[in-house]
C-alpha positions in Angstrom: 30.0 -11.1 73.9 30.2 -11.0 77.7 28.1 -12.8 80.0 26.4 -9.4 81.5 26.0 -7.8 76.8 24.2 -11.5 76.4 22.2 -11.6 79.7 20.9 -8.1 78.1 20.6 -9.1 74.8 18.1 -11.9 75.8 15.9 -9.8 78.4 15.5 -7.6 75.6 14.5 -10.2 73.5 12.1 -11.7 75.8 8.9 -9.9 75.0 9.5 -11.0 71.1 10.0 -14.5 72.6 6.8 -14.9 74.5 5.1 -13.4 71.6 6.7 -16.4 69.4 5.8 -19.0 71.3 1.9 -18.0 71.2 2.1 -17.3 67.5 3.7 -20.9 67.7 1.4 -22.8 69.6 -1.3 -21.1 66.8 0.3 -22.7 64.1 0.9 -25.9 65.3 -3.1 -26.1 65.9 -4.1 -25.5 62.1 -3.5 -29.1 60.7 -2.1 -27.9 57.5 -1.4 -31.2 55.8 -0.7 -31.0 52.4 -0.8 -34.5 51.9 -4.2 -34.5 52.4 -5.2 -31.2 51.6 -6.4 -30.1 54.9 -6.5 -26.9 56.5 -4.0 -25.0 54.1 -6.0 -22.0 52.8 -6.5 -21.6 56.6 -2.9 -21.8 57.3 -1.9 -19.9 54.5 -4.8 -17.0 55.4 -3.1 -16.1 59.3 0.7 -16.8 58.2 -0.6 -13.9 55.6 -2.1 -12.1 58.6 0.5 -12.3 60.6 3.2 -10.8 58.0 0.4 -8.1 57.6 0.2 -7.3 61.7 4.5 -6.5 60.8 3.9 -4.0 58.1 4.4 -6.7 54.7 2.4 -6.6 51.8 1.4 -9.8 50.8 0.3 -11.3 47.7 -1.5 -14.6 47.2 -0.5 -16.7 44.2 -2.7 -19.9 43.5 -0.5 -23.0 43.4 -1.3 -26.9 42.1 -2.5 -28.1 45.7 -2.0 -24.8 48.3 -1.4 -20.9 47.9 2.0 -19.7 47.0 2.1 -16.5 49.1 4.9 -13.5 48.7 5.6 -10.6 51.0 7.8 -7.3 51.0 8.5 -5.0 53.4 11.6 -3.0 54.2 13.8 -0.1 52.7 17.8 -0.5 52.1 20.1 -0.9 49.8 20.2 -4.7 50.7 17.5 -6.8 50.0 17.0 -10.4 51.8 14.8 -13.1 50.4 13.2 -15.9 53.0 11.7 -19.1 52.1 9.6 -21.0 54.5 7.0 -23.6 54.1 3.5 -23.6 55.8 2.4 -27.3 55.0 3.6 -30.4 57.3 3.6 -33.9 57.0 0.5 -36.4 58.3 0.7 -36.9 61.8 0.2 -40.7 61.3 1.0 -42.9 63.6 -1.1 -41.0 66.0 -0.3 -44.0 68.9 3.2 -43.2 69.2 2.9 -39.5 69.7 3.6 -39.2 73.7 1.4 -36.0 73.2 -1.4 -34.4 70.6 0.7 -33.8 67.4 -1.4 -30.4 66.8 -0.6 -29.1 70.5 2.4 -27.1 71.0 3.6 -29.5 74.4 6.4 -28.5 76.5 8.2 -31.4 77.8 12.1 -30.9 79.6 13.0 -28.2 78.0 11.9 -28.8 74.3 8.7 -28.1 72.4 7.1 -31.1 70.6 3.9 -30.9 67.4 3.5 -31.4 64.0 5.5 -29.1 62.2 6.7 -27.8 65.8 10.5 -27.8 63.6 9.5 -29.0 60.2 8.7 -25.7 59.3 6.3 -23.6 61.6 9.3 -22.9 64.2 11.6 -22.0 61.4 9.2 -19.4 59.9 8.4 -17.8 63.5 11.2 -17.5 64.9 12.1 -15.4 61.9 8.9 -13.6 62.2 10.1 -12.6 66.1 13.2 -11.6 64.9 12.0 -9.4 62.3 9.6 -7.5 64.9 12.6 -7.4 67.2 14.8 -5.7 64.1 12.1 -3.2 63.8 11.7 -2.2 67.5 15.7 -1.9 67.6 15.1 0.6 64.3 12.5 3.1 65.4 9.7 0.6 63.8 11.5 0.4 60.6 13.3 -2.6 58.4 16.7 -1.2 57.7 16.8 -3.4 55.0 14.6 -5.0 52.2 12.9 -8.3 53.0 11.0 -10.4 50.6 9.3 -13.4 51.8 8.2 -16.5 49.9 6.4 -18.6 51.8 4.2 -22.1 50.3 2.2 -24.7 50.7 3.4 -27.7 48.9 6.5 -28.2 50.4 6.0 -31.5 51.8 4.8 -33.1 48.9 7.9 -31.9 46.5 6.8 -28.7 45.6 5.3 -29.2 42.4 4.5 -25.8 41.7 7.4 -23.9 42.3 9.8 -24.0 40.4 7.8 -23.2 37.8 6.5 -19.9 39.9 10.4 -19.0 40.6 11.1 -18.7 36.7 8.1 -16.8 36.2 8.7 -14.5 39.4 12.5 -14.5 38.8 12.7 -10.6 38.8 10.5 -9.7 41.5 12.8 -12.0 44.1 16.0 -10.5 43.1 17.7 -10.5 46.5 21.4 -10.3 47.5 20.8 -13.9 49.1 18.2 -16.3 50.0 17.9 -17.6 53.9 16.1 -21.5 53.5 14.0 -23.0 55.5 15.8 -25.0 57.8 19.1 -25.7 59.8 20.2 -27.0 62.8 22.6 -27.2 65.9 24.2 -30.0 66.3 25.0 -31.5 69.9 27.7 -29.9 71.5 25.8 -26.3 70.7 26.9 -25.7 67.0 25.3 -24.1 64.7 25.4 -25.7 61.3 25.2 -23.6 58.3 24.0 -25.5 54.8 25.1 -24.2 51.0 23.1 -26.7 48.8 20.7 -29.5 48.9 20.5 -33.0 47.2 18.0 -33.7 44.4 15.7 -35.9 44.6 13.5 -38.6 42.2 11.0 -40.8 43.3 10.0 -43.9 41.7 7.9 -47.0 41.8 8.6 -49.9 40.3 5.9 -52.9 39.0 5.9 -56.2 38.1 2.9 -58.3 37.1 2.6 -62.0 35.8 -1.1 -62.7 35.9 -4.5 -61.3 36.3 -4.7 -63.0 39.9 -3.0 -64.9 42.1 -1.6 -68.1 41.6 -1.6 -71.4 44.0 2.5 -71.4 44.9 2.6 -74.8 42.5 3.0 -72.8 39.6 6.0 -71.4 40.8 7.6 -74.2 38.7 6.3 -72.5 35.1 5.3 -69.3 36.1 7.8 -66.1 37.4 7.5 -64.4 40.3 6.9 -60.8 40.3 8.7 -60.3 43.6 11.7 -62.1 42.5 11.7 -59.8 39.2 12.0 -56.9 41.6 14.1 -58.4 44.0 16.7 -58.5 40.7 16.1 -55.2 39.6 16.8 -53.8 43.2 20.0 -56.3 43.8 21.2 -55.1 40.2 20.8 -51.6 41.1 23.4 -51.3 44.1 26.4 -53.1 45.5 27.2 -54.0 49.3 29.0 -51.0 49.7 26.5 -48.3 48.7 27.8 -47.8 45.2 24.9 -47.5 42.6 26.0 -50.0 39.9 23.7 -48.2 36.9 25.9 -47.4 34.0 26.7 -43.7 33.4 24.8 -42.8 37.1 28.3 -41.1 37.8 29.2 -39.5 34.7 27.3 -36.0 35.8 28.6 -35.8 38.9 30.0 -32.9 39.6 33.9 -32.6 41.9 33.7 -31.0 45.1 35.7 -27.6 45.2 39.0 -27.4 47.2 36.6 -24.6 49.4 34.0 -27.3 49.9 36.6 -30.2 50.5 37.8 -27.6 53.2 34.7 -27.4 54.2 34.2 -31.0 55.1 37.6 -31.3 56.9 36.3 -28.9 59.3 33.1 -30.5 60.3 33.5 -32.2 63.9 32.4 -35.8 63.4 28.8 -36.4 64.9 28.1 -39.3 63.3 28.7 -41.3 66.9 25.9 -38.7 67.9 23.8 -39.3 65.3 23.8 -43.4 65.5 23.1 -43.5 68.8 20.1 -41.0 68.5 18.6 -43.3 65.9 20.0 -46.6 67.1 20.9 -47.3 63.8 23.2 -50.4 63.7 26.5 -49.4 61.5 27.3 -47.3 58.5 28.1 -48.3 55.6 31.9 -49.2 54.9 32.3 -48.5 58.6 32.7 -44.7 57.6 33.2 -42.0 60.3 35.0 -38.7 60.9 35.6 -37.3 57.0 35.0 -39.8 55.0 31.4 -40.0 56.7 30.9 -36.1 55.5 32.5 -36.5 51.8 30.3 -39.5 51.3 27.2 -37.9 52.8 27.2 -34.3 51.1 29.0 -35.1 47.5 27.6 -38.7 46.9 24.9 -39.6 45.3 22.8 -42.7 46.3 19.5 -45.2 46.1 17.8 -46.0 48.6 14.4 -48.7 48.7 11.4 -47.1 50.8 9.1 -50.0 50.5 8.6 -53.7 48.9 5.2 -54.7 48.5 2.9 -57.6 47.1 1.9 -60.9 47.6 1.4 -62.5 51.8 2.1 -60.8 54.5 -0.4 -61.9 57.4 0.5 -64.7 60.5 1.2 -68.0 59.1 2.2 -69.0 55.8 -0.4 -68.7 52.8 1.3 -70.5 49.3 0.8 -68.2 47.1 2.4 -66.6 43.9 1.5 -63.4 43.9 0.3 -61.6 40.1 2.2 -58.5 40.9 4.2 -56.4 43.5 5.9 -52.9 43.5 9.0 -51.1 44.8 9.4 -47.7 46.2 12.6 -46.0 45.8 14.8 -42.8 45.4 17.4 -41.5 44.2 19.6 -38.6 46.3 21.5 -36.5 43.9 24.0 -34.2 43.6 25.5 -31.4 41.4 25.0 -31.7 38.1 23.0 -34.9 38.0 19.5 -34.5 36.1 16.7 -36.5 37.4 15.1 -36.3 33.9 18.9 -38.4 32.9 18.1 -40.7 36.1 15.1 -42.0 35.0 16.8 -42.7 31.1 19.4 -44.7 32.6 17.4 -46.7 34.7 15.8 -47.8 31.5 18.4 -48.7 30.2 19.6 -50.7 32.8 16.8 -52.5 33.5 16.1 -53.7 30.0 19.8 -54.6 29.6 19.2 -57.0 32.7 16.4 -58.8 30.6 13.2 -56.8 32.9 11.9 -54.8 30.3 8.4 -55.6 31.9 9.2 -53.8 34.2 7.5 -50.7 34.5 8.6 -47.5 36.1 6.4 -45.4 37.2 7.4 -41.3 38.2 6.1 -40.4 42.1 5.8 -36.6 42.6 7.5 -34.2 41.8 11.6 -34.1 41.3 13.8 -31.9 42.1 17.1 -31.4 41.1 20.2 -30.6 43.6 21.9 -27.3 44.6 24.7 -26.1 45.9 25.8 -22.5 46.5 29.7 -21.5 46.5 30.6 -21.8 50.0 33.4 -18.7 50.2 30.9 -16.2 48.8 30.1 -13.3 51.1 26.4 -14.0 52.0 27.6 -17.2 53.1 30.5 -16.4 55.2 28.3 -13.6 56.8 25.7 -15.9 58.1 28.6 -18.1 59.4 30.3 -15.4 61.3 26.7 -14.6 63.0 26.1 -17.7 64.1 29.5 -18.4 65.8 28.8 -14.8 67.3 25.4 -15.6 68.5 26.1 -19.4 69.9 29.4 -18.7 71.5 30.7 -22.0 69.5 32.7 -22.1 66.1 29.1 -22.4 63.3 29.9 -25.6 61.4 29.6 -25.2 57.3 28.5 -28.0 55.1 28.2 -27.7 51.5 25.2 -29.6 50.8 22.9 -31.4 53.5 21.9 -34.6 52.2 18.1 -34.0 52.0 16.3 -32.5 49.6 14.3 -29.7 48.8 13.2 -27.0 45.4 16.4 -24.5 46.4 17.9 -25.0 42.5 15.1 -22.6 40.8 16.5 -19.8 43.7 20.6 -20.8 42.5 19.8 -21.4 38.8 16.6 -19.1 37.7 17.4 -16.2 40.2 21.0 -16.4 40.6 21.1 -16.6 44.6 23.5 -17.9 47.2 21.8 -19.9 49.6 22.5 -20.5 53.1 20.3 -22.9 55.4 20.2 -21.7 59.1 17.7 -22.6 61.6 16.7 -24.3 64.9 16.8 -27.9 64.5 18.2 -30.5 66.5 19.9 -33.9 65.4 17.4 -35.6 67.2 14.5 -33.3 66.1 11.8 -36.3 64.6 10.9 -34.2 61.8 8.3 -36.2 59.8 8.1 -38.8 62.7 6.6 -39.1 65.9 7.4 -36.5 68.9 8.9 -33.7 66.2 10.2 -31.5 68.5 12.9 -28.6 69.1 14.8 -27.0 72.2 13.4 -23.9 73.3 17.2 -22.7 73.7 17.7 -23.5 70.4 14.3 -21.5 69.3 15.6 -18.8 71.5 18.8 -18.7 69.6 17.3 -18.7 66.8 15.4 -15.5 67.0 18.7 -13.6 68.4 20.5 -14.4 65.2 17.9 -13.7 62.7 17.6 -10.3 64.4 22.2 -9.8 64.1 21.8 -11.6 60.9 19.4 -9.0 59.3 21.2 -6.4 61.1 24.7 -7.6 59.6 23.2 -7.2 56.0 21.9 -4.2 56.2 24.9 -3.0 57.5 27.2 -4.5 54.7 
C-alpha cells in the first residue's frame, strides 16, 4: 500500500477510532472481575448494548458465575465466528499501578487499565471495525458474523465448553477469530493456531493437628519436606517433567508447523530483557526456544506455602503446607490422564499422603492446521495491513477453552489481536499501544472484507 492509499485508509478510519477509544475508556470503568464476581451482569448488559447500537441480535445465556452472551448479525455466504471475553483479572496490587487500574490512562503513546488488552481492547477494536465494514457497505455486513462473547474467562471458563457442545450447530462458522494476539517488537504481527491446556493443582501435606516445637523434627516428618520431594521428583534441572508416561500422548509437530517455527524471528532477547528474567532454561534461543515453547509440555510451581514466614526465626514444625502448580499441555495430552499419572507417581515415591486436590477448571490444548485457508488468509491481512511479514506460530504457550470450537464445532482457529510483548496482562500497568489498537481495527475491517470476498 502506498504511503498516500494508507494515509487515506486511516483518515477514514479515524471517526471509528475516536469512537473506540470512548467505548474503551467505558469498559475499562465497569470492574468486571470475575474472580470476585463483581460488576459482570453490568458488563455483560452494555457489551450487549453496544452489539445492539450495530444492528446484532443478542441472546443471553446464564453461565456458572457470569452470562454467556451470543450475537448474529450479517448476510453472506461466509459466516465468521468471534470469541471475546468480558471478565478481567483483580487489579490487586493496587500500589504498583502508576495509574487507577479502572481508568483508561494515556501515557507516551500507550493506553494502560485493567483489561485495557486482556480482553476489553481486543473486543472493541473488533467492534470499530465492524461499524467501519458496515459504513464501507452501504450499512450492511457483507458477511455473516456470530459473536460469542463471556464472562468466565479469567477463571477457566468452567461453563463453556459445556455451552459449545450444546450450541455446536448454531456457531457453525467457516472459522473462529480468538481473543487475543499480538505484535511483537519490530512491528509484526503474530498470528496463533492453537493453545496449550491447562490443569491446576494443589498439593497437601499434613502431620499433626497443630504445630509442633522444631524438637520433634527428630520423630516427626515434615510436611514441607514431603512436598519439597514430591515437587524435586516431579521435574529435572533441565525442564523435563520426569512423571512416567507424561510424554506418551504427546502429539509430533507437523512438517507445516515445524516450518512454521523456523520462520519465527527470535525475540526471546526481547522478551528477557522486558521481564528481566535471568536465563532460559538449557540456554535455549533462536529455534530451539520456539520448538520447546509451542510443542512442549511442562510443570511449573505457582506457590509453596506453610509453616514461618515472618522476620526472625520461629522453630517450628509446621502440621501442614500446600503447593500450587500447573501443568501446560499440548496436543493430545488429556488433563483427566494428567492427574492419573500424577497418582501414580506420587504413591510410587512412597507420598501417598499426599493429597491432590483439582483447582478450577481444565482445559485441554488446541491446535488448528496451520496451512488451512482461514489461516493463511488472516496471515496474508496482517502482513498487508502492518507493512511487515505477520509471524505464525502454531500454538502460543498459554491457555485458554479454544478445543470445544476445534473439536465440538469443527473450526480453524486463528488468534490475532493488539497485544504487545510487554503488555502486563494480569499484572500491574496492563497496557497497549494506541498504534497497535489503531492497527488493529484497520485489519479487522480487510480481514472481514477478505472473507466475505472468498
Amino acid at each position: 500500500m502506498s504511503a498516500q492509499g494508507y494515509a487515506l485508509t486511516m483518515q477514514n478510519l479515524k471517526p471509528f477510532i475516536d469512537q473506540a477509544r470512548l467505548d474503551l475508556a467505558e469498559l475499562v470503568a465497569l470492574e468486571s472481575v470475575s474472580a470476585q464476581g463483581r460488576m459482570l451482569a453490568e458488563t455483560a448488559n452494555r457489551v450487549s448494548e453496544m452489539l445492539q447500537a450495530e444492528g446484532f441480535t443478542v441472546q443471553a445465556y446464564l453461565g456458572d458465575v457470569a452470562p454467556i452472551l451470543v450475537a448474529e448479525a450479517g448476510e453472506g455466504p461466509r459466516t465468521l465466528l468471534i470469541y471475546n471475553h468480558y471478565d478481567v483479572q483483580p487489579e490487586s496490587p493496587i500500589e504498583l499501578w502508576d495509574s487507577p487500574p479502572f481508568e483508561a490512562t494515556e501515557r507516551d503513546g500507550r493506553l494502560y487499565g485493567r483489561g485495557i488488552s486482556d480482553d476489553k481492547g481486543e473486543f472493541i477494536s473488533r467492534l470499530a471495525a465492524v461499524r467501519a465494514l458496515k459504513a464501507q457497505n452501504g450499512g450492511k455486513l457483507p458477511l455473516k458474523v456470530k459473536w460469542l462473547i463471556e464472562g468466565e474467562e479469567e477463571i477457566g471458563s468452567p461453563s463453556l465448553a459445556r455451552f459449545v457442545h450444546e450450541h455446536a450447530s448454531e456457531l457453525q462458522a467457516d472459522g473462529c477469530w480468538w481473543e487475543f494476539g499480538s505484535i511483537d517488537p519490530e512491528g509484526r504481527p503474530i498470528i496463533y493456531a492453537g493453545l496449550k491446556g491447562i490443569i491446576c493443582l494443589e498439593l497437601r501435606a499434613k502431620v499433626s493437628d497443630s504445630d509442633l516445637h522444631s524438637s520433634l523434627g527428630a520423630v516427626v516428618d515434615n510436611p514441607l519436606y514431603k512436598l519439597s520431594r514430591a515437587i524435586a521428583s516431579m521435574r529435572d534441572a533441565s525442564g523435563k517433567v520426569t512423571i512416567d508416561g507424561f510424554y506418551d500422548d504427546v502429539r509430533a509437530p507437523s512438517e507445516a508447523d515445524l516450518e512454521a517455527v523456523r520462520n519465527i524471528p527470535d525475540e526471546s532477547a526481547a522478551t528477557r530483557q522486558a521481564y528481566g528474567i535471568k536465563g532460559y532454561l538449557g540456554g535455549v534461543s533462536g529455534e530451539a526456544y520456539y520448538r520447546r515453547l509451542i510443542f512442549e509440555p511442562c510443570l511449573n510451581v505457582n506457590g509453596f506455602h506453610g509453616g514461618y514466614g515472618d522476620a526472625g526465626s520461629k522453630t517450628v514444625l509446621p502440621a501442614e503446607g500446600f503447593v500450587k502448580i500447573d501443568f501446560r499441555l499440548v496436543p493430545d495430552q488429556s488433563p483427566e490422564r494428567i492427574l492419573e499419572l500424577l497418582r501414580a507417581h506420587l504413591d510410587g515415591q512412597g507420598l501417598e499422603d499426599i493429597e491432590i486436590i483439582e483447582l478450577e477448571s481444565h482445559e485441554h490444548p488446541a491446535r488448528s492446521d496451520v496451512a488451512d485457508p482461514f489461516v493463511q488468509t488472516a496471515l496474508q491481512v496482517a502482513s498487508e495491513v502492518h507493512g511487515k511479514p505477520a509471524v505464525l506460530q502454531p500454538s502460543s504457550a498459554g491457555s485458554g477453552p479454544m478445543h470445544p470450537f476445534i473439536e465440538a464445532i469443527g473450526l480453524p482457529v486463528i488468534a490475532a489481536g493488539i497485544g504487545n510483548h510487554a503488555s502486563r496482562v494480569h499484572a500491574p500497568n496492563e497496557n497497549i499501544v494506541i498504534a497497535h489498537f489503531e492497527k488493529g481495527i484497520e485489519f479487522g475491517l480487510r480481514f472481514m472484507e477478505r472473507l466475505s470476498k472468498l
